[in-house]
MARSE-970501 format. One line per 8 residues: number of its first residue (from 1); for each residue y, z, x of N, C-alpha, C, O, CB. Coordinates in nm, 2 decimals. Glycine has a CB too. Example, Ala and Ser with C-alpha at 12.3 -4.5 7.8 and 13.67 -1.06 7.14 Angstrom:
BEGIN
1 = -0.57:0.78:1.32:-0.45:0.78:1.23:-0.33:0.78:1.32:-0.33:0.85:1.42:-0.45:0.90:1.13 ~ -0.22:0.71:1.28:-0.11:0.71:1.37:0.00:0.79:1.29:0.11:0.80:1.34:-0.06:0.57:1.41 .
***
This chain:
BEGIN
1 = 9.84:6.88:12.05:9.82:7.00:11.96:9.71:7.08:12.03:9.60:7.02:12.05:9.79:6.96:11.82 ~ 9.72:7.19:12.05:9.60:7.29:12.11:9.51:7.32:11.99:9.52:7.29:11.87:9.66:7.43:12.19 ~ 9.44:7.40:12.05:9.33:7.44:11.93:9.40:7.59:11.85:9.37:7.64:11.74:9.14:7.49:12.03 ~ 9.46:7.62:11.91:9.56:7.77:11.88:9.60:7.68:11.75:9.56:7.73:11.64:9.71:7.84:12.03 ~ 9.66:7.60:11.74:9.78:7.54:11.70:9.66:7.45:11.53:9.69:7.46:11.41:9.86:7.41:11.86 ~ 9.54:7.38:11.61:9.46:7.35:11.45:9.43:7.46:11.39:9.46:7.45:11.27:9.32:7.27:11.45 ~ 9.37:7.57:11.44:9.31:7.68:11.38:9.46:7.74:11.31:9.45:7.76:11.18:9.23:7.78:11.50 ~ 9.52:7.76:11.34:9.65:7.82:11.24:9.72:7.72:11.13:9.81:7.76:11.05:9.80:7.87:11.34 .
9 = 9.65:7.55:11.14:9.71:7.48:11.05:9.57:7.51:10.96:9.59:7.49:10.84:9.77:7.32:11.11 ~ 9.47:7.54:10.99:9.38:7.54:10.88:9.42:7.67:10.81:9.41:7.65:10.69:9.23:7.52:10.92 ~ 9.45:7.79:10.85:9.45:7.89:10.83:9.57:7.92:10.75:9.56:8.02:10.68:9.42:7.95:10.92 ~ 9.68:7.86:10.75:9.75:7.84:10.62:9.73:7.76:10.51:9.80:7.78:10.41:9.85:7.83:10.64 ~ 9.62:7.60:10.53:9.57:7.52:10.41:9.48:7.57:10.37:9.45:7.54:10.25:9.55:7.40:10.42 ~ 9.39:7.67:10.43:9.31:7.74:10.36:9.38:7.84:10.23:9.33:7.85:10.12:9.24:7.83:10.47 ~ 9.47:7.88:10.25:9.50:8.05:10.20:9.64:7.99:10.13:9.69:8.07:10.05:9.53:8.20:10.37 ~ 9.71:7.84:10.15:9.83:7.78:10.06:9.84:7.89:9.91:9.91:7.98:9.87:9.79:7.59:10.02 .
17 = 9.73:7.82:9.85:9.68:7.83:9.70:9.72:7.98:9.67:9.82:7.99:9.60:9.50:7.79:9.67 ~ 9.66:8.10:9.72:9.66:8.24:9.75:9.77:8.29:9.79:9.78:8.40:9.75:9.58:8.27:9.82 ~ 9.88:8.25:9.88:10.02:8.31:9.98:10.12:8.27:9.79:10.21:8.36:9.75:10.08:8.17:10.20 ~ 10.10:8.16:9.73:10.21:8.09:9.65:10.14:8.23:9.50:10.22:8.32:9.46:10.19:7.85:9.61 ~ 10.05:8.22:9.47:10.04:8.32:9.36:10.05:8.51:9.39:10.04:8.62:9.34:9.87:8.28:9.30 ~ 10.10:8.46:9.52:10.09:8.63:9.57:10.23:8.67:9.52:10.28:8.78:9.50:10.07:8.68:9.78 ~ 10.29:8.54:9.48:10.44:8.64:9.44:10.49:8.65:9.34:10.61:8.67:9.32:10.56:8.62:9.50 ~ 10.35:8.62:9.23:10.36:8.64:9.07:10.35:8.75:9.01:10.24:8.72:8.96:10.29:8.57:9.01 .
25 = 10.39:8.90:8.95:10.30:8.96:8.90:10.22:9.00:8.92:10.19:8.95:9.03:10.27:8.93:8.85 ~ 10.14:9.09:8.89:10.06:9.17:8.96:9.94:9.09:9.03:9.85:9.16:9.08:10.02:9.27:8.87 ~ 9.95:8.93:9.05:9.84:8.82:9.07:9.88:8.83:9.25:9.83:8.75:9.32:9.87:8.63:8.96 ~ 9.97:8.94:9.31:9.97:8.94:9.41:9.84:9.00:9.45:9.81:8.94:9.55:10.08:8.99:9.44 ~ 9.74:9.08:9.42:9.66:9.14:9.43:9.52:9.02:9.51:9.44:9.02:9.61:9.65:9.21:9.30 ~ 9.55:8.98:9.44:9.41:8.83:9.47:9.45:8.80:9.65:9.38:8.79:9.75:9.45:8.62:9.34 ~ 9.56:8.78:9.63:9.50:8.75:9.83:9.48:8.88:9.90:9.45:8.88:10.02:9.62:8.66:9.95 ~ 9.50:9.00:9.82:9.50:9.12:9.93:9.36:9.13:9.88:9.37:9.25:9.85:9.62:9.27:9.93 .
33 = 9.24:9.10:9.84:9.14:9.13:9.79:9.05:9.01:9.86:8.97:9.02:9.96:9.16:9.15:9.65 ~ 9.09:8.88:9.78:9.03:8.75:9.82:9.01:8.70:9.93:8.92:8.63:9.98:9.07:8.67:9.77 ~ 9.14:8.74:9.99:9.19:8.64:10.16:9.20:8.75:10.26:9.27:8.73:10.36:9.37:8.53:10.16 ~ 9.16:8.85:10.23:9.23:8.97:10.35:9.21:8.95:10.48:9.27:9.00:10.58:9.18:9.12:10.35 ~ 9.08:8.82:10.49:9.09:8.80:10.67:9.17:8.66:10.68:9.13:8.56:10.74:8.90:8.77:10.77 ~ 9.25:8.66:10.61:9.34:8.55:10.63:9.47:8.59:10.65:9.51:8.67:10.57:9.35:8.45:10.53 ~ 9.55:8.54:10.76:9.68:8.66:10.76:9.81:8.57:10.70:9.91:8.62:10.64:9.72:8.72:10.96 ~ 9.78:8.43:10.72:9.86:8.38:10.59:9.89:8.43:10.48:10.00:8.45:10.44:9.82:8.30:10.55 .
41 = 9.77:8.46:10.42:9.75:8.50:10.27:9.80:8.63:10.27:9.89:8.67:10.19:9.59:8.49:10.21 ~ 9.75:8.72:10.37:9.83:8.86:10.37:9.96:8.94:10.39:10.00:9.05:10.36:9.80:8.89:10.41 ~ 10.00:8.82:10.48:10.12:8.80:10.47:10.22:8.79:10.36:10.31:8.87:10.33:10.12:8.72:10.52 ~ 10.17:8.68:10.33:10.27:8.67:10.15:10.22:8.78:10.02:10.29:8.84:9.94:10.22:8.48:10.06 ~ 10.06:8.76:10.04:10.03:8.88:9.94:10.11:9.03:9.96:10.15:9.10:9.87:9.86:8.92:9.97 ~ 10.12:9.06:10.07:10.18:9.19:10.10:10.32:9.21:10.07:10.36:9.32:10.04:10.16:9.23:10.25 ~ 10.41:9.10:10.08:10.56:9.08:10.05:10.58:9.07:9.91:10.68:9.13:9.86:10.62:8.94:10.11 ~ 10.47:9.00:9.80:10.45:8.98:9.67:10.43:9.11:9.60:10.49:9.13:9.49:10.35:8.88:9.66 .
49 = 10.34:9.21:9.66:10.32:9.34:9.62:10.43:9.43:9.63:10.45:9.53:9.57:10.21:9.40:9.68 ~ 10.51:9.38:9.73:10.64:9.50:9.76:10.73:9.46:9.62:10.77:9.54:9.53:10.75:9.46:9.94 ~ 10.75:9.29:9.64:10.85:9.22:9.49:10.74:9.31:9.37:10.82:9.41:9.37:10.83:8.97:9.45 ~ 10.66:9.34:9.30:10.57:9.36:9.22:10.64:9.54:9.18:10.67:9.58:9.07:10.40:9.33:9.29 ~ 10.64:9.61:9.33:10.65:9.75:9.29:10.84:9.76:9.29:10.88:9.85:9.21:10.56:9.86:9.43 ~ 10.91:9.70:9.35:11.05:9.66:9.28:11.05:9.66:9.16:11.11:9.74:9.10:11.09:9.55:9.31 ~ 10.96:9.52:9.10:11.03:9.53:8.92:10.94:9.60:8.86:10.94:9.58:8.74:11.04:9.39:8.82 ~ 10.85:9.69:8.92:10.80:9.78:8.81:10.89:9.94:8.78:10.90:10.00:8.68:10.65:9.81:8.86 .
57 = 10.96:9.96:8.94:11.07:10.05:8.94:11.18:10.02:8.83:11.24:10.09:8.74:11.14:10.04:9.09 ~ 11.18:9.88:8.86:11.34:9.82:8.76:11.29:9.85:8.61:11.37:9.90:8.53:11.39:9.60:8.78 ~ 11.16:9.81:8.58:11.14:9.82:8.50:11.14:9.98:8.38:11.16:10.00:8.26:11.05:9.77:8.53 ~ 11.11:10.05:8.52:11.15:10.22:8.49:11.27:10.23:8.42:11.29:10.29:8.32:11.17:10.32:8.63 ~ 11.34:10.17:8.47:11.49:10.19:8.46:11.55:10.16:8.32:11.64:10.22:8.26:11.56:10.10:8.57 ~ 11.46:10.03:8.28:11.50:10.01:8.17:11.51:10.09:8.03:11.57:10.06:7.92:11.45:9.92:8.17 ~ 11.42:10.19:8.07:11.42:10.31:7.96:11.56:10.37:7.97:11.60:10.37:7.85:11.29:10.44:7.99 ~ 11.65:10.41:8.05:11.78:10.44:8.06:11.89:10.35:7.96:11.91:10.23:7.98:11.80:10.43:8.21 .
65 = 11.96:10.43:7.86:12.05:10.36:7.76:12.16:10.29:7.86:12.21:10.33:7.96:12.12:10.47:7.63 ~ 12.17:10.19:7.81:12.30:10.08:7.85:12.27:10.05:7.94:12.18:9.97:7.94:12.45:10.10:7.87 ~ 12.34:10.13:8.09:12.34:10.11:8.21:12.15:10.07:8.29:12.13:9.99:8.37:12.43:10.26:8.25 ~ 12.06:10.14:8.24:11.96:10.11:8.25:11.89:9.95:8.22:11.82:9.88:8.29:11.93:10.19:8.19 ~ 11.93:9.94:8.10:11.94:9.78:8.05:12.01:9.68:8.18:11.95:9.62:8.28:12.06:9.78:7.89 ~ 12.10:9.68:8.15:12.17:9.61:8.29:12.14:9.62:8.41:12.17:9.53:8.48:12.28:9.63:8.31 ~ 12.06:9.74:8.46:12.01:9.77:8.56:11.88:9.67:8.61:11.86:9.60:8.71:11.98:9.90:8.54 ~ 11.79:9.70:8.49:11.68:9.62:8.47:11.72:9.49:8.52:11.68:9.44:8.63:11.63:9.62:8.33 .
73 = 11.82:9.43:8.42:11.82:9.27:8.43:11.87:9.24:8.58:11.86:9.13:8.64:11.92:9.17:8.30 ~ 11.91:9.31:8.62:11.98:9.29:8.79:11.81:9.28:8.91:11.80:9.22:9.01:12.12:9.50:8.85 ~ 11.75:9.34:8.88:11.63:9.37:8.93:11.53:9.24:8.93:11.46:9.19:9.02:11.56:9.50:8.85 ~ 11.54:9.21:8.77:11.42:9.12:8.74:11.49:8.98:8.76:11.42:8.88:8.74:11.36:9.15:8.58 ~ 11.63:8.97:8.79:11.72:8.85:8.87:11.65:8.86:9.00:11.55:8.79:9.04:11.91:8.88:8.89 ~ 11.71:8.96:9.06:11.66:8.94:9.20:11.53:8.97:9.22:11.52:9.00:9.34:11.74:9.00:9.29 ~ 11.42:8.99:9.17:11.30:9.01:9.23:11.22:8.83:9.18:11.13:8.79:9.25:11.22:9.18:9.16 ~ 11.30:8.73:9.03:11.26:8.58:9.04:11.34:8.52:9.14:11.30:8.41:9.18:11.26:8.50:8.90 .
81 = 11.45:8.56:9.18:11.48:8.50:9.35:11.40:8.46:9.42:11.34:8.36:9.45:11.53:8.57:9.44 ~ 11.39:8.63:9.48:11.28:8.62:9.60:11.12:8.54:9.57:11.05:8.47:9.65:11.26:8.79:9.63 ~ 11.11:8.61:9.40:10.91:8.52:9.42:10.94:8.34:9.44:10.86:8.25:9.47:10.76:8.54:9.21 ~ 11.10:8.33:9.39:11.06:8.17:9.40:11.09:8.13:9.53:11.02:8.04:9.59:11.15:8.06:9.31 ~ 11.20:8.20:9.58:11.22:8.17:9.76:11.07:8.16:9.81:11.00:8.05:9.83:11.31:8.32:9.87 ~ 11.01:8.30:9.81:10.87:8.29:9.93:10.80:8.21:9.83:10.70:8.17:9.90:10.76:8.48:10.00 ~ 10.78:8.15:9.71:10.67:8.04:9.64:10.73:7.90:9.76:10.66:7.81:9.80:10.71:8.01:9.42 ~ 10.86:7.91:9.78:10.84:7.76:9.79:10.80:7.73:9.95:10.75:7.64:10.01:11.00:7.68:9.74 .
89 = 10.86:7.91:10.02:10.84:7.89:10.19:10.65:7.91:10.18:10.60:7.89:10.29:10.94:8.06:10.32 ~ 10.59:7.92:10.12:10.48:7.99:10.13:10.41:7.78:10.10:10.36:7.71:10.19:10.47:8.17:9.98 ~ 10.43:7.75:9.98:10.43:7.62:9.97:10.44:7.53:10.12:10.35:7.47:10.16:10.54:7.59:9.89 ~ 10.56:7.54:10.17:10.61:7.46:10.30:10.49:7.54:10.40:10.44:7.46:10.48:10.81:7.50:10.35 ~ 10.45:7.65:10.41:10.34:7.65:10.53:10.39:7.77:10.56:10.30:7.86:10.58:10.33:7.53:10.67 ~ 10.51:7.80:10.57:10.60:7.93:10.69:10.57:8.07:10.60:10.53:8.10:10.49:10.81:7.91:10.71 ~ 10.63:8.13:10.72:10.62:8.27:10.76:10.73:8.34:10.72:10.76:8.44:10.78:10.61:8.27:10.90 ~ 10.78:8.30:10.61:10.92:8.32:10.56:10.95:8.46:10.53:10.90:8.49:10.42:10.96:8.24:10.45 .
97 = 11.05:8.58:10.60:11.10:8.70:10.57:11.20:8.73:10.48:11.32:8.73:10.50:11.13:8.75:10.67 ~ 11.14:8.77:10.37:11.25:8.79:10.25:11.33:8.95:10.33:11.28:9.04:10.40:11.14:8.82:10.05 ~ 11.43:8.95:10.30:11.54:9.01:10.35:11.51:9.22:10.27:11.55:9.26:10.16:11.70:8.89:10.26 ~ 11.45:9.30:10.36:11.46:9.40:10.32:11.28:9.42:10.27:11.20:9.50:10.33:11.59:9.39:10.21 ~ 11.24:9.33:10.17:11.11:9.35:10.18:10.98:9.31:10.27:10.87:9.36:10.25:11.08:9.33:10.09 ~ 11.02:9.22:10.38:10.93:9.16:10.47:10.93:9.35:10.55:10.83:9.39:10.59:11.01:8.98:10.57 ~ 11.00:9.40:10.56:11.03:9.54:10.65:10.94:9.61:10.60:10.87:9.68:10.68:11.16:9.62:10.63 ~ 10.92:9.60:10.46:10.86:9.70:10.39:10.66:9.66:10.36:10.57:9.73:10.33:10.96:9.71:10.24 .
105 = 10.69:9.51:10.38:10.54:9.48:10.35:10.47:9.47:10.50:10.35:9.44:10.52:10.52:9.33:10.26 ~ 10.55:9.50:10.58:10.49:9.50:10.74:10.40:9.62:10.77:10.31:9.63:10.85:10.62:9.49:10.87 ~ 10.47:9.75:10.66:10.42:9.89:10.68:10.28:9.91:10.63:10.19:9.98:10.66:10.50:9.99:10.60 ~ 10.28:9.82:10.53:10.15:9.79:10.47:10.00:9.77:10.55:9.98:9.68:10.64:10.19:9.67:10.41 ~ 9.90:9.87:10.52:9.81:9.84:10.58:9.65:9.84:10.50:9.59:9.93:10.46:9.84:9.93:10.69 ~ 9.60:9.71:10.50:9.49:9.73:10.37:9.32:9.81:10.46:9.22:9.84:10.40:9.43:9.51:10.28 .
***
């Protein structure tokens, strides 16, 4: 194992705790605040904030009669997908690209 290789295993057991709550609710905020020189943590924090501004859109939506309703619950399906997908890759150590928002949290710049 090189030193490249310990330094990036500490640098995601450091920041574990922080990458797994980044994709709750607005509790994504804590590693873009807490861990920002950790790119683990910002990594997931930044993917967690994109899921975050999704279901707050969906959430928009839900003011819309009927079709809005259903809209919503399609949103707030797929946005506990994705936080439990990246909770559990984020858990496992990786670098895991949720499909569509990894694009969007890459634009991201704190």
């Amino acid at each position: 194992m090189t030193h490249k290789d310990n330094t990036e295993d500490k640098e995601i057991k450091d920041a574990k705790v922080f990458a797994v709550i980044g994709y709750w609710v607005f509790l994504c905020i804590l590693p873009l605040i807490l861990k920002k020189d950790n790119k683990f943590a910002l990594y997931h924090g930044k993917q967690g904030l994109v899921l975050f501004i999704f279901l707050v859109f969906g959430f928009m939506f839900n003011i819309l009669p009927f079709l809005g309703n259903i809209l919503y619950k399609i949103i707030l399906f797929v946005y506990l997908l994705f936080s439990l997908w990246g909770t559990v890759q984020a858990l496992s150590g990786k670098y895991a690209r949720i499909p569509f928002v990894s694009e969007i949290a890459e634009k991201i710049s704190l």
